[in-house]
N, C-alpha and C positions, 0 to 999 in steps of 0.2 A: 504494500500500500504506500502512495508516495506519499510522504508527509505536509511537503509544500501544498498538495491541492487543497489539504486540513485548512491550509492558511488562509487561501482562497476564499473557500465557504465560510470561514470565521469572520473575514470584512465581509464576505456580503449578510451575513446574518448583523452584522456591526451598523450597516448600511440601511437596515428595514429600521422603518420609523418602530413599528409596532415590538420588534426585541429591542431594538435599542433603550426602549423606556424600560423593558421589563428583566433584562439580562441583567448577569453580578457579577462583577469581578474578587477571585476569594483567593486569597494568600492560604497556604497551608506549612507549619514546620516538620521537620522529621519527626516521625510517632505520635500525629494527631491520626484520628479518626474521620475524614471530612465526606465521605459517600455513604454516610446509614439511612438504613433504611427509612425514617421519616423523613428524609430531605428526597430521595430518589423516587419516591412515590408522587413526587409534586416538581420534581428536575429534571430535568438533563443537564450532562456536564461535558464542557469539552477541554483538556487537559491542553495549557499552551506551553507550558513547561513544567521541567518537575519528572518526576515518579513515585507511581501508586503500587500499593502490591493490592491484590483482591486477593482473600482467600477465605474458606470454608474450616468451620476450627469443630472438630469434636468431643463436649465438653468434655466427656467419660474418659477420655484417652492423652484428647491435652495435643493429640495430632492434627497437624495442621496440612492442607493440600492446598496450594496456590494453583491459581486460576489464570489469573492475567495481573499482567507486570503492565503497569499503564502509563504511557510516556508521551511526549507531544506529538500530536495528533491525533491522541486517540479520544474516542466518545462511553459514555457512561448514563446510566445503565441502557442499552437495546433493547431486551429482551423487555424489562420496565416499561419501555415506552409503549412496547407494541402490544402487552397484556394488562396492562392498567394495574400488574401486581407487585407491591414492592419486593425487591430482592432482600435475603438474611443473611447476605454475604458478609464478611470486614474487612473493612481498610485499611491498609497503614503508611503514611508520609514515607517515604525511605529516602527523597531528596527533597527539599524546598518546591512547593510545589504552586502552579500558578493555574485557576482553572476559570473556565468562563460558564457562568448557571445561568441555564433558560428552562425556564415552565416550560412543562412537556406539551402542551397547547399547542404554542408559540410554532415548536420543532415538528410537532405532528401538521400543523397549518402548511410549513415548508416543503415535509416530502410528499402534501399533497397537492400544492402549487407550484413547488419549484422543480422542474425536471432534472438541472446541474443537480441541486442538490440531494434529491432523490434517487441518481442514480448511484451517486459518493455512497450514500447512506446504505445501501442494499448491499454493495461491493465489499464494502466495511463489513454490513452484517456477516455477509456470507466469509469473510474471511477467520471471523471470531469463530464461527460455527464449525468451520475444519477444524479451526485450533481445537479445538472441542471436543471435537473428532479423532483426531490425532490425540490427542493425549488421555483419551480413554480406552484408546489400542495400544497405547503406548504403556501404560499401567497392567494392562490387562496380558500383554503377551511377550513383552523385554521385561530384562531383568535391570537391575540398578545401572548397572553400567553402559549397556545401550542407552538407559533412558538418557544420562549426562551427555553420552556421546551425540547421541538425537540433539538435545538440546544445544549443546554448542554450537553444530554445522548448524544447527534453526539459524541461531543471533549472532552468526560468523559473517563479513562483509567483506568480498576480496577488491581493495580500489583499483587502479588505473593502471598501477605500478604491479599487481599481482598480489600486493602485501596483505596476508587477511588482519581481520580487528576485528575481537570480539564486541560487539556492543551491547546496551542496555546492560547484562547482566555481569558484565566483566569486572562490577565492583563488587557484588554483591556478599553479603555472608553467608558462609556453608549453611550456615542452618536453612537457609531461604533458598538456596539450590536445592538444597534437599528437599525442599518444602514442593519447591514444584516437580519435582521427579516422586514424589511419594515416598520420600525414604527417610532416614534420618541422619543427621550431620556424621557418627562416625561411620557408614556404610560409604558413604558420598565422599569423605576425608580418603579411604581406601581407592578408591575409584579415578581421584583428583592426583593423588601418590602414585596410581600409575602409569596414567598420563603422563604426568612428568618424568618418570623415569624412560620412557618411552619417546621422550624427547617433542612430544605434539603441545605442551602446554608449559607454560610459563608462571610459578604461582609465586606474588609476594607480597605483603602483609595486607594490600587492603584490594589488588588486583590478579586478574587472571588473563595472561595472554595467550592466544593461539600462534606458537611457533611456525607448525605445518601440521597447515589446513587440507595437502593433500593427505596426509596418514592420517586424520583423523575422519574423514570421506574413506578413508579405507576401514576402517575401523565400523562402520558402520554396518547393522547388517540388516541388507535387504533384499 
């Protein structure tokens, strides 16, 4: 999904008299709460910087499965808008976060007037709903270590020059890697250890590089 078109649709929604009055601009810190469910029952959100984690927590168990890692460009909640039900999901800052809030009205008026943006919206949707897809085959039929491997080559970008960069997830803490692979930080610690030894990954105190992005495409199995 390009991100810039994000930007696009954010000045033309900036541009309608009628979200203009009614849209919010919301500052969020690291380890607030800012997408519970009484505010996404009556919002939509669209994230212009920053990163959100979304995840599902089990109180019984205390385990956590992450869902969507939300970063700029992305919209919040879909599923909310198009079933009128608030989601029970939870949030948490993990960077300084900058988001723009419009009544879900406002945004359901849009993809039913505006075609540009109707078709972004749909595009979008459907790209969440692989993800979806994928990571519930992904749980269900890999083991911890594909899952990471999976996950890498997902958020791996190779630029111009060949060089890959992991992004989005390349700061993150094991715990919250593990969170979205379904495991827990010491399985994922093992998994990360041999990577490295393996020479595909790069790990130092608060980062994680992808060395070579091809033996980690090898490593994959499909």
């Amino acid at each position: 999904m390009n991100r810039d078109n994000t930007q696009l649709v954010l000045k033309k929604i900036g541009n309608t008299p009628a979200t203009l009055i009614n849209q919010k601009e919301l500052f969020f810190d690291v380890g607030e709460d800012p997408l519970n469910s009484v505010d996404t029952a009556k919002y939509f959100y669209f994230v212009l910087d920053g990163k959100i984690k979304i995840y599902d927590l089990n109180i019984d168990t205390a385990k956590e499965q992450t869902l969507y890692i939300l970063t700029r460009g992305d919209m919040f909640d879909v599923v909310s808008l198009l079933d009128s039900n608030p989601n029970q999901y939870i949030s948490e800052v993990l960077e300084a976060t900058h988001l723009v809030q419009v009544p879900l009205v406002d945004v359901r008026n849009m993809i039913d007037k505006d075609n540009e943006f109707k078709q972004y919206f749909y595009a979008y949707l459907a790209s969440k709903l692989k993800s979806m897809e994928n990571l519930a085959v992904s749980l269900s039929v890999y083991d911890v270590y594909q899952r990471v491997v999976q996950l890498f080559a997902k958020f791996t970008k190779v630029d111009i020059n060949g060089k890959p960069k992991l992004h989005i997830i390349d700061n993150l803490k094991h715990d919250d890697i593990a969170s979205m692979v379904g495991s827990v930080r010491k399985v994922v610690n093992r998994t990360l250890q041999s990577l490295k030894k393996d020479g595909i990954i790069e790990i130092s105190r608060k980062k994680i590089i992808v060395k070579n992005f091809q033996n980690l495409l090898d490593k994959l199995d499909i």
